[in-house]
LUMFIZA-186719 format. One line per 3 residues: their letters; for each residue z, x, y of C-alpha. Coordinates in nm, 3 decimals, always signed. Layout:
A) Z:X:Y; ...
//
This chain:
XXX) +4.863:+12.365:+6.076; +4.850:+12.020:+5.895; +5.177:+12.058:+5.730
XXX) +5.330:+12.199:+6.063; +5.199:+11.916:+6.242; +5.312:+11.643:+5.985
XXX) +5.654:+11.837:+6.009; +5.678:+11.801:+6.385; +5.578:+11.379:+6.337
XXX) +5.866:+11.329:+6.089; +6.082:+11.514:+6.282; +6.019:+11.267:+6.585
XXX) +6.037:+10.955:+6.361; +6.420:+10.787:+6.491; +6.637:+10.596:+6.281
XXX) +6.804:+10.325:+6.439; +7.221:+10.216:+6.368; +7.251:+9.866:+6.455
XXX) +7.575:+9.884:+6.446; +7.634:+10.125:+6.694; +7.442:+9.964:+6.896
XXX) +7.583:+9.588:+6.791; +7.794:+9.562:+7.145; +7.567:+9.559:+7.425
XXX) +7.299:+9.397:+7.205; +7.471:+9.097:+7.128; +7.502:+9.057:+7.501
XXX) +7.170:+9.127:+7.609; +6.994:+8.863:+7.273; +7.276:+8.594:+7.378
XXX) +7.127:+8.618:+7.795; +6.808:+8.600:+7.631; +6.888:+8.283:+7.372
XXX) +7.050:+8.109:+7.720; +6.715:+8.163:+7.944; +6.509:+8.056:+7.682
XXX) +6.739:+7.718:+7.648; +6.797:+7.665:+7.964; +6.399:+7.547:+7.982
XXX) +6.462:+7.271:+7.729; +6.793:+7.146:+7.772; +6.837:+6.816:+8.017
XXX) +7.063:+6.915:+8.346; +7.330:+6.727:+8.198; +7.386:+6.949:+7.913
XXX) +7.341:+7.289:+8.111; +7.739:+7.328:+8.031; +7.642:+7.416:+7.697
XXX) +7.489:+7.737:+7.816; +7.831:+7.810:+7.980; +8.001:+7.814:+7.595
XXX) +7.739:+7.963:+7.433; +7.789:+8.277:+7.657; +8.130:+8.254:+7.638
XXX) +8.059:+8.279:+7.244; +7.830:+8.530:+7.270; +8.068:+8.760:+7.507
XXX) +8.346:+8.689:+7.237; +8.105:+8.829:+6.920; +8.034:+9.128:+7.151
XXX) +8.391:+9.214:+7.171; +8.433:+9.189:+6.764; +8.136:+9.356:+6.751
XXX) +8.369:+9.642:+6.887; +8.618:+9.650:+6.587; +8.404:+9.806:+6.297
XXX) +8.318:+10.113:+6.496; +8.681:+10.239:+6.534; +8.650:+10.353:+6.162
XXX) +8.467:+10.681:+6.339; +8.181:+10.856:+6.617; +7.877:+10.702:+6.549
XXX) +7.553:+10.834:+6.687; +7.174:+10.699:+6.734; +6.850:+10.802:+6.904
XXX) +6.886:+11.124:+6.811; +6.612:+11.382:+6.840; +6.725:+11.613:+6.586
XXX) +6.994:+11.607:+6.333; +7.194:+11.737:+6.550; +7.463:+11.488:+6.663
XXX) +7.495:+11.642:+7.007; +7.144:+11.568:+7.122; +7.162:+11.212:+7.083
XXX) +7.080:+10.977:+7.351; +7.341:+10.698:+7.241; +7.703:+10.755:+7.132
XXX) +7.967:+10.534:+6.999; +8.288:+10.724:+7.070; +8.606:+10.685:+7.163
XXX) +8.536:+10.685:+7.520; +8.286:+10.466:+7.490; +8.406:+10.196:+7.255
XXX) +8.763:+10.212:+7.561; +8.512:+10.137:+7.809; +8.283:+9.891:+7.582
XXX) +8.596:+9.694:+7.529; +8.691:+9.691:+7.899; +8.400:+9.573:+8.020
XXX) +8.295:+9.312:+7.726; +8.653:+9.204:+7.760; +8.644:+9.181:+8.135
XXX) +8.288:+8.980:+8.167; +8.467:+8.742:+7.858; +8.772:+8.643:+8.099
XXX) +8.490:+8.651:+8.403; +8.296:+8.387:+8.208; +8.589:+8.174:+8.164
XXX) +8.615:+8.162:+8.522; +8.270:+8.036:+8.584; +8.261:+7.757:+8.336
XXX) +8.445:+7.545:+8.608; +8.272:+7.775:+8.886; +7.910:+7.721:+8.832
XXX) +7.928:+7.327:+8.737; +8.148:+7.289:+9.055; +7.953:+7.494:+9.307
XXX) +7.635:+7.329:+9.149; +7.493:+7.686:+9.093; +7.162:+7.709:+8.854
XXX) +7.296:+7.758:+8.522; +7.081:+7.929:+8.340; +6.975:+8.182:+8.584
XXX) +7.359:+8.246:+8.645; +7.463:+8.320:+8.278; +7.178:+8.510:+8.191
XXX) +7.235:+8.737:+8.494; +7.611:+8.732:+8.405; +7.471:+8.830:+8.054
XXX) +7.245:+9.134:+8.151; +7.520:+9.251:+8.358; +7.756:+9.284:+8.080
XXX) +7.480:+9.437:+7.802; +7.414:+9.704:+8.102; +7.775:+9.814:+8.152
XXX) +7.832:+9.813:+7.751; +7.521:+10.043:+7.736; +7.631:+10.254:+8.016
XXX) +7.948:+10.482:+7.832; +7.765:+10.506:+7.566; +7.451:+10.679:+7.720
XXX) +7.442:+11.070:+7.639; +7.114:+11.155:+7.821; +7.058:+11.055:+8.212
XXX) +6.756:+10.888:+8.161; +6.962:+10.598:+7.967; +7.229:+10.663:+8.205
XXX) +7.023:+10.597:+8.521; +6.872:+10.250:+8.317; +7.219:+10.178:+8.202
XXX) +7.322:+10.197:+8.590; +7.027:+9.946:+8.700; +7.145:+9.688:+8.403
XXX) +7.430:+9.679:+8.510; +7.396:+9.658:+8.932; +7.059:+9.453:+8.900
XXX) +7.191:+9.132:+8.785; +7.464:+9.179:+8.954; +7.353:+9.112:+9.341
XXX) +7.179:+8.860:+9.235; +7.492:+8.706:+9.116; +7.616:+8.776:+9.429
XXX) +7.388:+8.553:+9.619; +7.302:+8.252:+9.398; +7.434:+8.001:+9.628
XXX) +7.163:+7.975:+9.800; +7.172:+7.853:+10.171; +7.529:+7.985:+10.194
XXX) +7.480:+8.278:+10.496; +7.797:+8.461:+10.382; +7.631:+8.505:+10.010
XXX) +7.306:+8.595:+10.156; +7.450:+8.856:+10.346; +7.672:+8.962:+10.058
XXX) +7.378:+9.008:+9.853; +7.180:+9.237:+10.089; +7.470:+9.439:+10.202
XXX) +7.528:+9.525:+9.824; +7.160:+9.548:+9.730; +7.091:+9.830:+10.009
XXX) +7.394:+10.034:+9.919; +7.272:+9.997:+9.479; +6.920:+10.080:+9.653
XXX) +7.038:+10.388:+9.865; +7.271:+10.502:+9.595; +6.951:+10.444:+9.299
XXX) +6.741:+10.694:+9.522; +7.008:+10.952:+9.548; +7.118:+10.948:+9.169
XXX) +6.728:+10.925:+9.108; +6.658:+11.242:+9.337; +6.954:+11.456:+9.195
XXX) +6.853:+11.351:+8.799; +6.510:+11.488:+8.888; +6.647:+11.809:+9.057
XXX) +6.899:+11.917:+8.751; +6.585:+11.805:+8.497; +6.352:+12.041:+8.697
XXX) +6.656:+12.323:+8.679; +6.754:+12.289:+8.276; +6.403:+12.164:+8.141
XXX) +6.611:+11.861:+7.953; +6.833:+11.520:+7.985; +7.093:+11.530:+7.743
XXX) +7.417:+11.538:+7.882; +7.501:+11.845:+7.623; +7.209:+12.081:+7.696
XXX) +7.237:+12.041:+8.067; +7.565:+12.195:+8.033; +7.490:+12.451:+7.865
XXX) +7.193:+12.523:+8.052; +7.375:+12.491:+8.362; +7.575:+12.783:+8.271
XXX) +7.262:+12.999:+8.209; +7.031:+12.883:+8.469; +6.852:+13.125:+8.693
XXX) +6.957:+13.277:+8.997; +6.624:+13.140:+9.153; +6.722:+12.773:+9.062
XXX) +7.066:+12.804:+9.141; +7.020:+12.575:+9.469; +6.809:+12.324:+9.299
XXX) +7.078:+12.284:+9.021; +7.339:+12.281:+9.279; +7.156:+11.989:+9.499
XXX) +7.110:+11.826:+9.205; +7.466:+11.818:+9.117; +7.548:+11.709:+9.463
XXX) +7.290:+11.407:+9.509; +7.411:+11.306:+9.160; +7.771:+11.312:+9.245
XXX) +7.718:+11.119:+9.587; +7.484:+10.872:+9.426; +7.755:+10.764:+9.162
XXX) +8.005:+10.759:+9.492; +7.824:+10.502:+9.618; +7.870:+10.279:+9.244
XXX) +8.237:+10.280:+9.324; +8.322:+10.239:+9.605; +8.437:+10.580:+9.702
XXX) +8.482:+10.652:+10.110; +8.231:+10.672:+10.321; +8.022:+10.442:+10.067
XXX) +8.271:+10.139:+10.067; +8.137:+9.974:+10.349; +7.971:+9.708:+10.112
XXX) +8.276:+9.619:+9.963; +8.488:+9.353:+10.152; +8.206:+9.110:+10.296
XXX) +8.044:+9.160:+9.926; +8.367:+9.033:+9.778; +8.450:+8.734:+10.054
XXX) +8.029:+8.635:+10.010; +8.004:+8.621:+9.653; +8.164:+8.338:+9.425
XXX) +8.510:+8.390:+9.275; +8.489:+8.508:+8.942; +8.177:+8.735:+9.023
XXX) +8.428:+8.926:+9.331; +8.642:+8.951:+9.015; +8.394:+9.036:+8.820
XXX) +8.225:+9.346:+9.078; +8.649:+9.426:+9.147; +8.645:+9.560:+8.773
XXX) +8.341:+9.593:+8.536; +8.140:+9.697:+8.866; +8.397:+9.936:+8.879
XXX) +8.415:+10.077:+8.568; +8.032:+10.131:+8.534; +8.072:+10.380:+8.853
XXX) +8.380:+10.547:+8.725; +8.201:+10.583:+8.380; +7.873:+10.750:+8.497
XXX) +8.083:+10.995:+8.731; +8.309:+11.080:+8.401; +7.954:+11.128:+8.186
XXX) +7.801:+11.343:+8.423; +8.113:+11.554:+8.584; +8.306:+11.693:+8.298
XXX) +7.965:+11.627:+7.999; +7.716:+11.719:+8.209; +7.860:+11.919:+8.485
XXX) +8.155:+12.162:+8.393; +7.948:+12.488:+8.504; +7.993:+12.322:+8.832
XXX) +8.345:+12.203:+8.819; +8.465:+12.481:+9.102; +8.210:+12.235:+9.293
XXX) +8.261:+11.886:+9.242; +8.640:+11.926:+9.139; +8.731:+11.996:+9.510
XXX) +8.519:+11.758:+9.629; +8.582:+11.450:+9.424; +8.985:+11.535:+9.491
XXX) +8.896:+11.444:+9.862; +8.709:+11.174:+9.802; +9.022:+11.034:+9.601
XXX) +9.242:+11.088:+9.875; +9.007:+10.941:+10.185; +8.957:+10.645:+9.887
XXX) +9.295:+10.577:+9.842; +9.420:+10.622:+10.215; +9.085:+10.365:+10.358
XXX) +9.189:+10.131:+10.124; +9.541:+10.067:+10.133; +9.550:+10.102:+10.509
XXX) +9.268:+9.830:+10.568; +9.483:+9.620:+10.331; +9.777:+9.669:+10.532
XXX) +9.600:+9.580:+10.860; +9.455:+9.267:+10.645; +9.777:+9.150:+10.547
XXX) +9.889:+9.138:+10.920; +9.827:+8.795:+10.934; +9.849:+8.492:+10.744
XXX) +9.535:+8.345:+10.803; +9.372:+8.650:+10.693; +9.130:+8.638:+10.365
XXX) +9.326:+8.701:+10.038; +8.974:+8.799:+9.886; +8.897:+9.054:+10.154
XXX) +9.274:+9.193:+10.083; +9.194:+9.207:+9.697; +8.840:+9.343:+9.794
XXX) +9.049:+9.665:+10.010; +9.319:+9.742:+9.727; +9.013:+9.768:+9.481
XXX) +8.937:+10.049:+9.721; +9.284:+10.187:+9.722; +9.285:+10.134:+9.359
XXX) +8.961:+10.363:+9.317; +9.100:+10.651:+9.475; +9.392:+10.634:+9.209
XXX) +9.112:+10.648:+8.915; +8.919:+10.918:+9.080; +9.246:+11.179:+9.069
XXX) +9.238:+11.267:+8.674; +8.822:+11.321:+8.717; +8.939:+11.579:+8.969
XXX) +9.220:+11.693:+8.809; +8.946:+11.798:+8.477; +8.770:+12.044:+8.655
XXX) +9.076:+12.214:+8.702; +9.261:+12.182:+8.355; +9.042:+12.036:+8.053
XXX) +8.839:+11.695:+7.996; +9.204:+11.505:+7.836; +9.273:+11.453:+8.171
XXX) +9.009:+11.124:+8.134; +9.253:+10.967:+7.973; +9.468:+10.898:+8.268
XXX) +9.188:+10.764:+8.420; +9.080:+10.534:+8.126; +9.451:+10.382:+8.064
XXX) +9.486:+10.324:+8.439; +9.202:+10.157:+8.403; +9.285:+9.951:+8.146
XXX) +9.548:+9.852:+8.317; +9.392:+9.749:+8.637; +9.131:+9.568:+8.439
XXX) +9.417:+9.287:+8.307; +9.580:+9.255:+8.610; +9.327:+9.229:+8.861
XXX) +9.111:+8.987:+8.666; +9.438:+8.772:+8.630; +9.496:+8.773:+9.014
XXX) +9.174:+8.661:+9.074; +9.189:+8.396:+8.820; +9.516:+8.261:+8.977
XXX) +9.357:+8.304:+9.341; +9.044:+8.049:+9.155; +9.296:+7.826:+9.024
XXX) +9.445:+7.828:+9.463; +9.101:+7.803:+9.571; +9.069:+7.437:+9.429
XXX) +9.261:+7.314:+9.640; +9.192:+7.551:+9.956; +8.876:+7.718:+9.949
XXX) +8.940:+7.935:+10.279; +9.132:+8.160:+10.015; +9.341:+8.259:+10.281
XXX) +9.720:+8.470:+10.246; +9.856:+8.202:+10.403; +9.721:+7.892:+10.141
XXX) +9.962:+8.090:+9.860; +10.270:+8.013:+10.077; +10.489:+7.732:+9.858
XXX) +10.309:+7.819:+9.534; +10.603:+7.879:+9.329; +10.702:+7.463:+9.438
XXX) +10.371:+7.293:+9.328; +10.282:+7.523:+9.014; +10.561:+7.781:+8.913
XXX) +10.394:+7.961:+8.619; +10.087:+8.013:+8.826; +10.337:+8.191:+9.117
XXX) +10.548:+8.390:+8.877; +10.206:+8.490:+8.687; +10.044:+8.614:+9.038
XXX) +10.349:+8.751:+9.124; +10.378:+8.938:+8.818; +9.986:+9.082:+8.913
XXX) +10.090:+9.208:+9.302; +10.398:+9.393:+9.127; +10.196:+9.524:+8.861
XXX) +9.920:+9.656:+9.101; +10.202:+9.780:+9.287; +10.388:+9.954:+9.008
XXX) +10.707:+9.808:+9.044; +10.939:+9.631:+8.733; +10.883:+9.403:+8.572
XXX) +10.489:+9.543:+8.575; +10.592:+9.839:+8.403; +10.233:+9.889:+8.290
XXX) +10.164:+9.967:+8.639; +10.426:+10.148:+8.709; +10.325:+10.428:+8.372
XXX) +9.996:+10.396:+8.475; +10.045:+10.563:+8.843; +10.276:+10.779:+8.639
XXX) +10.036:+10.961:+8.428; +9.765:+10.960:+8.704; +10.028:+11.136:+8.963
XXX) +10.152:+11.347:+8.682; +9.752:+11.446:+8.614; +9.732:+11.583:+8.963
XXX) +10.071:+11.815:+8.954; +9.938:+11.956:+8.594; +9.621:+12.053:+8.786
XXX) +9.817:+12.217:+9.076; +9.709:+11.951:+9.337; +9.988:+11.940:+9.458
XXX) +9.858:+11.790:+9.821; +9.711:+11.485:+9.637; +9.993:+11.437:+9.442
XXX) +10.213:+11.390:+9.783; +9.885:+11.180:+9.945; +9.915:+10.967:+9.660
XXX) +10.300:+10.939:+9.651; +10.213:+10.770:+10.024; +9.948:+10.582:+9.952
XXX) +10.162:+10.385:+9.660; +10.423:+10.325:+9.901; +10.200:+10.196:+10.154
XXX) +10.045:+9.987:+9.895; +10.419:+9.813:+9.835; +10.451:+9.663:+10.141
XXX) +10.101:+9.445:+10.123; +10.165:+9.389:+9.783; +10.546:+9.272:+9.832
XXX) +10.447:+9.085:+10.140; +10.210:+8.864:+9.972; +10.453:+8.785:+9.676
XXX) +10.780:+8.678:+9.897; +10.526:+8.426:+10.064; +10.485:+8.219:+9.687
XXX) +10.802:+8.130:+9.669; +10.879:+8.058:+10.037; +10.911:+7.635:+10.143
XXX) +10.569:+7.500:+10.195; +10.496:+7.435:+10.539; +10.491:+7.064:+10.505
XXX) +10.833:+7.105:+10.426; +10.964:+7.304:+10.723; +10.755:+7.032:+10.921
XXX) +11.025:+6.740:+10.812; +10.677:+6.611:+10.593; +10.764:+6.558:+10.183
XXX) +10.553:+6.803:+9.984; +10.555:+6.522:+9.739; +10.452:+6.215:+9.917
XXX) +10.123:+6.130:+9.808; +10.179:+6.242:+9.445; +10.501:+6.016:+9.441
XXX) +10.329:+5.736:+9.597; +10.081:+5.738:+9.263; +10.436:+5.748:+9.044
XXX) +10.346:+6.113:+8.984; +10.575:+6.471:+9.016; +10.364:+6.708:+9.208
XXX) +10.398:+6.968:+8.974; +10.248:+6.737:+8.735; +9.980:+6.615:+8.948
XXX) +9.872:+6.987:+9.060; +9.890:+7.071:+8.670; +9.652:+6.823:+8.569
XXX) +9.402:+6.922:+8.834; +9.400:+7.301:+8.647; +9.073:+7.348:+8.436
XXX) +9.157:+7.464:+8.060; +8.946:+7.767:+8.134; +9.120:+7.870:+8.389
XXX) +9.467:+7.822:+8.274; +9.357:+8.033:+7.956; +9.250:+8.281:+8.169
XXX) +9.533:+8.341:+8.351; +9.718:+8.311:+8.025; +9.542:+8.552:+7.831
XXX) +9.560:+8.874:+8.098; +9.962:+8.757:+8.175; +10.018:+8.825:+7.770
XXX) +9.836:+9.163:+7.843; +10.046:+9.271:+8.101; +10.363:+9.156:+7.946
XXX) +10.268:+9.295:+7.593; +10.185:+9.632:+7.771; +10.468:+9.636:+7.937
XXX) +10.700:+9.578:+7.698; +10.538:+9.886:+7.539; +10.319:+10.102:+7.734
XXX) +10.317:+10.349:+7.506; +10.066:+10.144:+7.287; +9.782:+10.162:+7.577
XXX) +9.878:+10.546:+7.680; +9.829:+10.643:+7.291; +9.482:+10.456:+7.332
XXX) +9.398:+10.638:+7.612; +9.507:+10.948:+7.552; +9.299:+10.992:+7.240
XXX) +9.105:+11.281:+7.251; +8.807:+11.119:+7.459; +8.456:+11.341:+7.387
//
C-alpha cells in the first residue's frame, strides 16, 4: 500500500519546460517589472515604462524562435504527451507569433498614445502586458480549464484598456458595453465547460474527444448542451452575429491602438479557443457545430460588410466605426475553414490561420496610418483622409495599399491568396452555398474598400475652395509635406513601416505564408 501510494505521489510530481513556456511568460514578468516601477519612477520618466514593454514584447517574440526546432509539451499528467495541459505546437507557436507580434506593433502605437492622451502609464502597459501573456497562453492551452483562464487573461485587461480615459463618456460606455458581452459570454463558456466535464469525467482537450464518442446514451443531451453553450460562448469572443453588437461603439470609445489592438489579437484569442475546442475537443460533434458555425460565417460576413457599406455612405461618417464593421465582415471569412473541418479533416485550419496572418499585418497597419491622421483630426472621420496622398504620400499609398489588401485586389496579392484558399476551403467541403455567399460578400466589401482609397488621392478641400493647402506651412519657409512629416512620431512611422514590408514581402511571395500555414497544424 506504501509503495502504491509513493507510486501514485511521483507520478503526480510535474516537471516544468521553461522554454515552452518562455513566450507568454516573458510578457506576463515584463507587466509585472513595469507595475512594480511605475511606483518609484518620477512622472517625468513614466516613458521609460513605454520602452521597457516595447522590449519586453520584442524578447517574447524571440522567445518564439527556439521552439520551431519541434512539439514541445508541459504540465503533463502522465507521460503521455497527449494529456498535457500546455502545448507548444505548430498551431500554437502561428498564433503565439501573431499575437506577440501584433501587441509589439500595438505598443508602438501607444508610446505617442498614452504620453499624448495623458493616460496613467503604468496601469496602461501593464494591462497592455497581461493582455498579451493571456492571448500567448491561450493556443497553447490543451485542457479547458487553462483555456477558460487563458480566455479571462486575455479579455480582462483588455476592457479596462478600453476605458482608461477616464471622464471620456464614449470610453466609459465602450468599456461596459464590452465588459457585459466578456461577462455574458464567461457564463456561457463557463456553463457549457461544466456540462461536457460532468458528461466525459475529464478536461483535456484529447480525452473529451474520445469520450465524446463513447458517452452514454443517458448523457447524450448534457454533452450536446455542453457543446452548444461552449460554441455560443466563444461566438460571443469574436464577434460572430448576433454577438457583435459590442463591436463598433467598443472600437469608436476606446483609444487608437487598443481598437487596433481588440480588431486583431482580440480576435485571434476567439478564433483560437473555437479552433481548440471544435475540431480537438469536439469532432464527435462535428455533424453539430459544422452546420452551425457555416451559418454563423455567412450572417458574420453579410452584417458586416453591409453595415460598412451603409457607414461609408457618407463622408463624415467614423473611419473607426467602418474599420470596427469590416473586422466583422472579416470574421465571417475566418470562421469558413472551422466549418469547412467538420466536413473534410482538421488541415482545413490552415486557411484560417494564413488568412489570419494576413489580416493581422494589414489591419494593424491601417490603423497605424488612421493614428498617424488622427493627429491632426481626431474626429477620425472618412472624410479627414480626403487629400492625403498631397500632404504625406507614403502614408496614402501605404493605407491604400491596406484597403486593397483587405479587399483582395493587386497589388495586395496577400489578400487576394488569402480569400483564395478560404473560398477554395468551402468548395472542398461541398459548401457550395457559402462559397457563392462569400463570393458576394467580397464584392460588396470592394466598393467600401475602393471608395475610401479614391478619396486619398482626391484635391483637398481647401483646394477646391480657391484656399492654398500650403499657406501656413509656406509662410514659416516650410513645404507642407515637410512640415506634416516632421509632425510624424518615429513610432509611428516604424509602425506603419514595418506591417507595409509585411504585406509587400508576402505579396511578392505568398507562397512563403501559405507553406506556414498549411503545416500540418495538431
Amino acid at each position: 500500500m506504501t509503495a502504491t501510494a509513493a507510486a501514485t505521489a511521483t507520478s503526480l510530481v510535474q516537471t516544468v519546460d521553461w522554454l515552452a513556456i518562455a513566450p507568454p511568460t516573458v510578457a506576463a514578468v515584463v507587466g509585472l517589472l513595469v507595475l512594480v516601477a511605475d511606483l518609484f519612477l518620477p512622472e517625468n520618466r513614466k516613458s521609460v515604462l513605454g520602452w521597457v514593454s516595447v522590449a519586453g514584447l520584442a524578447a517574447a517574440v524571440l522567445a518564439l524562435v527556439p521552439l520551431r526546432a519541434g512539439d514541445r509539451s508541459t504540465f503533463c499528467l502522465t507521460s503521455d504527451a497527449n494529456v498535457c495541459s500546455y502545448t507548444a505546437d505548430h498551431f500554437a507557436l502561428s498564433i503565439q507569433f501573431l499575437v506577440l507580434g501584433g501587441a509589439l506593433l500595438t505598443a508602438m502605437l501607444s508610446l505617442t498614445a498614452v504620453r499624448e492622451a495623458k493616460l496613467p502609464a503604468g496601469e496602461y502597459w501593464f494591462l497592455l502586458l497581461s493582455s498579451a501573456a493571456g492571448a500567448a497562453l491561450l493556443p497553447a492551452s490543451r485542457d479547458l480549464a487553462t483555456l477558460v483562464v487563458a480566455l479571462e487573461v486575455a479579455s480582462l485587461p483588455a476592457f479596462a484598456l478600453v476605458g482608461l480615459r477616464r471622464g471620456d463618456r464614449l470610453s466609459s460606455e465602450a468599456a461596459l458595453k464590452f465588459f457585459l458581452s466578456s461577462v455574458a459570454a464567461t457564463a456561457v463558456t463557463l456553463m457549457g465547460v461544466s456540462f461536457v466535464y460532468a458528461a466525459t469525467g475529464t478536461l483535456h482537450l484529447t480525452e473529451v474527444a474520445d469520450r465524446l464518442f463513447d458517452v452514454p446514451e443517458r448523457l447524450d443531451t448534457l454533452a450536446m448542451a455542453g457543446v452548444a453553450l461552449t460554441l455560443v460562448g466563444f461566438a460571443f469572443k469574436t464577434a460572430a452575429v448576433p454577438f457583435h453588437f459590442w463591436v463598433p461603439d467598443t472600437y469608436v470609445g476606446a483609444p487608437l491602438p487598443i481598437a487596433g489592438y481588440l480588431s486583431v489579437i482580440g480576435k485571434a484569442v476567439g478564433f483560437t479557443g473555437l479552433v481548440l475546442v471544435t475540431v480537438i475537443a469536439f469532432p464527435a460533434y462535428a455533424d453539430v457545430w459544422g452546420p452551425v458555425v457555416a451559418v454563423l460565417a455567412a450572417l458574420t460576413m453579410t452584417a458586416g460588410n453591409v453595415a460598412a457599406l451603409r457607414q461609408s455612405a457618407t463622408r463624415a461618417n467614423s473611419a473607426v466605426r467602418l474599420l470596427a464593421w469590416s473586422s466583422v465582415g472579416q470574421a465571417g471569412y475566418l470562421l469558413v475553414p472551422i466549418a469547412a473541418a467538420a466536413y473534410t479533416d482538421r488541415d482545413q485550419i490552415g486557411a484560417t490561420v494564413a488568412y489570419a496572418l494576413m489580416y493581422a499585418a494589414v489591419n494593424l497597419g491601417a490603423f497605424a496610418v488612421a493614428a498617424l491622421v488622427a493627429r491632426t483630426h481626431p474626429q477620425h472621420r472618412i472624410s479627414d483622409y480626403r487629400g492625403l496622398y498631397a500632404t504625406n504620400p507614403l502614408a496614402a499609398l501605404a493605407m491604400g495599399f491596406f484597403l486593397l489588401c483587405l479587399a483582395g485586389l493587386p497589388p495586395g496579392i496577400i489578400g487576394l491568396f488569402a480569400k483564395v484558399i478560404v473560398f477554395r476551403s468551402a468548395v472542398e467541403a461541398g459548401l457550395g452555398w457559402l462559397a457563392v455567399v462569400m463570393a458576394v460578400n467580397v464584392v460588396i466589401a470592394l466598393y467600401y474598400y475602393l471608395k475610401w482609397t479614391a478619396v486619398l488621392f482626391r484635391a483637398p478641400e481647401a483646394a477646391e475652395a480657391g484656399v492654398e493647402a500650403g499657406v501656413e506651412a509656406a509662410a514659416q519657409g516650410e513645404p507642407v509635406t515637410a512640415a506634416a512629416r516632421h509632425r510624424v512620431p518615429a513610432p509611428i512611422t516604424l509602425a506603419i513601416a514595418l506591417t507595409a514590408a509585411v504585406g509587400i514581402v508576402a505579396s511578392g511571395a505568398p507562397q512563403l505564408v501559405l507553406r506556414f500555414a498549411s503545416t500540418t497544424l495538431f
